[in-house]
N, C-alpha and C positions, 0 to 999 in steps of 0.2 A: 481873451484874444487868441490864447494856444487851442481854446476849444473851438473856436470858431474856425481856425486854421485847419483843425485835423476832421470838422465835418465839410472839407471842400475841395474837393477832388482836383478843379482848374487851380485853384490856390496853390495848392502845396506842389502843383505841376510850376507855376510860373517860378514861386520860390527855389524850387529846385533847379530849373535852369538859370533861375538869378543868381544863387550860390554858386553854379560853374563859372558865373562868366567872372561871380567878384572872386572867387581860388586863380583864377587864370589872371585876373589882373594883377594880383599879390603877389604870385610868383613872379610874372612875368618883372614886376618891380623889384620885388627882393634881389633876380639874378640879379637883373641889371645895376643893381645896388652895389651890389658884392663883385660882378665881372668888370663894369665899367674901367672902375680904378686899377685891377689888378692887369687887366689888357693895356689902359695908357701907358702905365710905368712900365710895362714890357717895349712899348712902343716908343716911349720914349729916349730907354735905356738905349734902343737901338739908335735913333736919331742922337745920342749923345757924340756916338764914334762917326756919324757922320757929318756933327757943327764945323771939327777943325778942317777936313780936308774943304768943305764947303763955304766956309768964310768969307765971303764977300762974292759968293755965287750968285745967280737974280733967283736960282733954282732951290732956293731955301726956302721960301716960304711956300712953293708947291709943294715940297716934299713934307713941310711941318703937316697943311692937311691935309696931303694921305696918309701920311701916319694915322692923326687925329681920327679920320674917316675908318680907314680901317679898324684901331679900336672899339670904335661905336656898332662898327657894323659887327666883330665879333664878340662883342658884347649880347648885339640884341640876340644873335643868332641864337645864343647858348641860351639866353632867357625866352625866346621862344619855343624851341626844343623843351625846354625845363615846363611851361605853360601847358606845351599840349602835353606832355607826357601825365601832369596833373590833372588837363580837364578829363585826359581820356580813363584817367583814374578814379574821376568822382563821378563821371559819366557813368559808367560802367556800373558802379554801387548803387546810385540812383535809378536807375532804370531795375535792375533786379530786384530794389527795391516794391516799386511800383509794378510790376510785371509779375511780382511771385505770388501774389494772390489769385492774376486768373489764371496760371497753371496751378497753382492748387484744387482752385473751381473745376476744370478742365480736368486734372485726374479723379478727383471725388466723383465727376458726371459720367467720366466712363466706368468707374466701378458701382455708381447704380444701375448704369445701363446691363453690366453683367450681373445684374441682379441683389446689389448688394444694397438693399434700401436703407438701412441705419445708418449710413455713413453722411460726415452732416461737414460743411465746411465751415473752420474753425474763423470766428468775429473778432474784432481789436476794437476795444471801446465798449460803454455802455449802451447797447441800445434801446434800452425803456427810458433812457434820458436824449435818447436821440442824440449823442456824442459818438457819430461813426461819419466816415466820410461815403461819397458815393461808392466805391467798392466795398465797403462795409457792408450798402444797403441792398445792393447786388447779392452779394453772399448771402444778407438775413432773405432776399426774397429765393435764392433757391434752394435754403435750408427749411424755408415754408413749401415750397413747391413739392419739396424730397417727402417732405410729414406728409402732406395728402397724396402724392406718392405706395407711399407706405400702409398708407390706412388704405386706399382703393386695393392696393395688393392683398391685404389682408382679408378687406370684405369679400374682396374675390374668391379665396380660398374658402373663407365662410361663407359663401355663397353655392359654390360648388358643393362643399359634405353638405349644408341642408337638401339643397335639389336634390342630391343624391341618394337620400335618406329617406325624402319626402316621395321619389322615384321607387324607391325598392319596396316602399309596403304596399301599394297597391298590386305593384308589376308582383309582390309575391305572393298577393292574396287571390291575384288573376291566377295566377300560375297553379295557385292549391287548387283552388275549383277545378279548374281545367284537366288537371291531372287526376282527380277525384273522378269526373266523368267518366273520363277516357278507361279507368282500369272500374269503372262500376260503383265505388267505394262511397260516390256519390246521390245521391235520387235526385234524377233533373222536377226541378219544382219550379215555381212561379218565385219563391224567397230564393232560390237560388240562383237564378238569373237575375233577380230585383239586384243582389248582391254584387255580381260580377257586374250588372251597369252602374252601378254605384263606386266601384272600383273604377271603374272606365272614365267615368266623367269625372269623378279625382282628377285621372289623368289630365282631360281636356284641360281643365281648372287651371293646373300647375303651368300646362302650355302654354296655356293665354297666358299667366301672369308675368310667364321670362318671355314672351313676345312682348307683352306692353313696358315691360322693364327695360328690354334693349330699344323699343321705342322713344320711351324717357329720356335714356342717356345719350341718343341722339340729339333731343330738343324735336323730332319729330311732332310728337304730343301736345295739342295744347291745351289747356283747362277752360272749362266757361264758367264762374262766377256768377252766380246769382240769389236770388233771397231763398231760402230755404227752409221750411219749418224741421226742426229739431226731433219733433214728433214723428213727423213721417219717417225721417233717416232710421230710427229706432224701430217704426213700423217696417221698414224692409228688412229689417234686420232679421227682424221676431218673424215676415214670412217668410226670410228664405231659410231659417235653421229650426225653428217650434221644431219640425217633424222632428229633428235630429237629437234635438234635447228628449222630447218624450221616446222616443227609440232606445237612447243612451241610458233613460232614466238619471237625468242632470235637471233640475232645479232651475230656471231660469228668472230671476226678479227683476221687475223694473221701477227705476224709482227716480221720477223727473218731477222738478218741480214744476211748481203752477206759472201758468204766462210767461214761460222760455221766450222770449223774440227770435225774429228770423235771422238765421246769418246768410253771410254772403261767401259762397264757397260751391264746388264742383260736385252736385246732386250725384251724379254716377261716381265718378272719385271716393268722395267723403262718405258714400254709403259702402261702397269696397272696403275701406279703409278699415270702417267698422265691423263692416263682416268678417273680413279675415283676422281682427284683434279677437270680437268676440266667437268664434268658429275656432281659432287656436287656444282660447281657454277651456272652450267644451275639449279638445281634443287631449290637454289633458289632468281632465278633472277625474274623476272614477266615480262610476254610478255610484247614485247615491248622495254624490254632490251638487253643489249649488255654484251660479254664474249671475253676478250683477250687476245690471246696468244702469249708471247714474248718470244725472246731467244736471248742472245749476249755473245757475248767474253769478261772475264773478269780475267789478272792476269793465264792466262795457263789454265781456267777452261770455262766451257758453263753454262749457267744461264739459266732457266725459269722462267718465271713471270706468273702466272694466274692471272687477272685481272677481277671482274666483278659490276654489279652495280647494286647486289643484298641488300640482307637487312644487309649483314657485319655479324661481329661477336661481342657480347657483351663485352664490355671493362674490366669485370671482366674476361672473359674466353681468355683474349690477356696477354700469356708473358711478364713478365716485365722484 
């Protein structure tokens, strides 16, 4: 029952105004408990000094209840005073209670906004048991928001030194030629030109790719799905980079099994996808090495494997 209570946000709101109003009745009865009797017998004391002169008055039994009256009424007085001064005590606890979550939220969300992404707002209860109440599940969803957050910040950053990296070897292989020219150092040749348009259309390469990338994360983009032989993707593969491998002197093998079926997936897409996997293995294998492409049936679905036996990747940048 306590758990059901603390995952429910309207609950433990009504309970909480229902505990004000039973503190307020409590007191308001306690005063009146304890002032009642202490105001009649004040009130009485006083009507005592006035039985004798009054004795056989008609005006005695008016005066008995406003005595009477008036005790009651400074009775309640004081146990109303005493009531509110309690509810506006438990009021007060209650409400910061419930309110100091979403100013915690609320300073956590301006210090991401100044840039400070690890910062994560602190949960009350278990929630893989789903024991939290609705601000709980508030906090867990913008302590998920903050994490993807955090990662887009981060790929951004990784994203920028690659472009930047991947930017500077062409723009300085342009730049060698061209300066070679210019002071002689050079022989303008047909291989030498091949080379700086080879350089060049890197460039384009890269362009198109953060053009269709920031297209992507628009939702701009949309993909067309349809049957696709296995074979063929592999066939574009092998025409758009052969040259580069025999140029490179890099080993290219292919190794698919027999009666692949067709999948269903984006022909230009899913051929990029594989060009730029297998094209950044060539890029950095060192002649002399080898790059293999595999593909098998597994479980209703088709597999690719790029393979090569270049320099790897560093074990802190491998998923765990």
């Amino acid at each position: 029952m306590f758990n059901y209570i603390r995952r429910h946000l309207v609950l433990k709101l009504f309970l909480s105004y229902l505990v004000v109003i039973i503190v307020g009745a409590v007191v308001l009865a306690m005063t009146a408990e304890f002032a009642i009797p202490t105001a009649f017998d004040r009130h009485m004391m006083a009507m005592d000094e006035m039985m004798m002169p009054m004795m056989g008055r008609n005006d005695f039994g008016l005066g008995l209840f406003s005595n009477f009256r008036s005790a009651v009424t400074e009775a309640l007085a004081i146990a109303t005073l005493s009531e509110l001064s309690a509810v506006i005590l438990v009021s007060v606890f209650i409400s910061r209670q419930v309110v100091a979550p979403v100013h915690k939220m609320k300073a956590v969300s301006q210090r991401i906004a100044d840039g400070c992404y690890d910062e994560r707002v602190q949960i009350s209860g278990d929630a893989s048991r789903g024991d939290i109440d609705e601000l709980n599940q508030l906090a867990l969803s913008f302590n998920q928001m903050a994490d993807k957050l955090e990662k887009t910040e981060n790929m951004r950053h990784q994203l920028i030194g690659d472009v930047t990296h991947e930017l500077r070897t062409p723009l300085t292989t342009i730049k060698g030629y061209m300066e070679g020219l210019i002071d002689g150092k050079v022989v303008p040749s047909d291989s030498t030109y091949q080379s700086v348009f080879r350089e060049a259309d890197r460039l384009q390469h890269l362009v198109d790719d953060l053009q269709e990338l920031s297209r992507v994360e628009t939702g701009a983009y949309k993909l067309n799905p349809q049957p696709i032989s296995p074979y063929m993707l592999v066939d574009t593969v092998v025409d758009q980079l052969g040259r580069q491998f025999d140029e490179k002197g890099v080993a290219l093998h292919i190794d698919l099994a027999p009666n692949l079926p067709d999948v269903i997936a984006d022909d230009v897409r899913t051929g990029q996808v594989l060009t730029n996997v297998v094209g950044n293995a060539l890029q950095y294998t060192p002649p002399g090495g080898k790059v293999s492409i595999k593909s098998f049936p597994k479980g209703g679905e088709v597999f690719f494997s790029i393979k090569d036996s270049g320099i790897g990747i560093s074990a802190e940048h491998i998923p765990s």
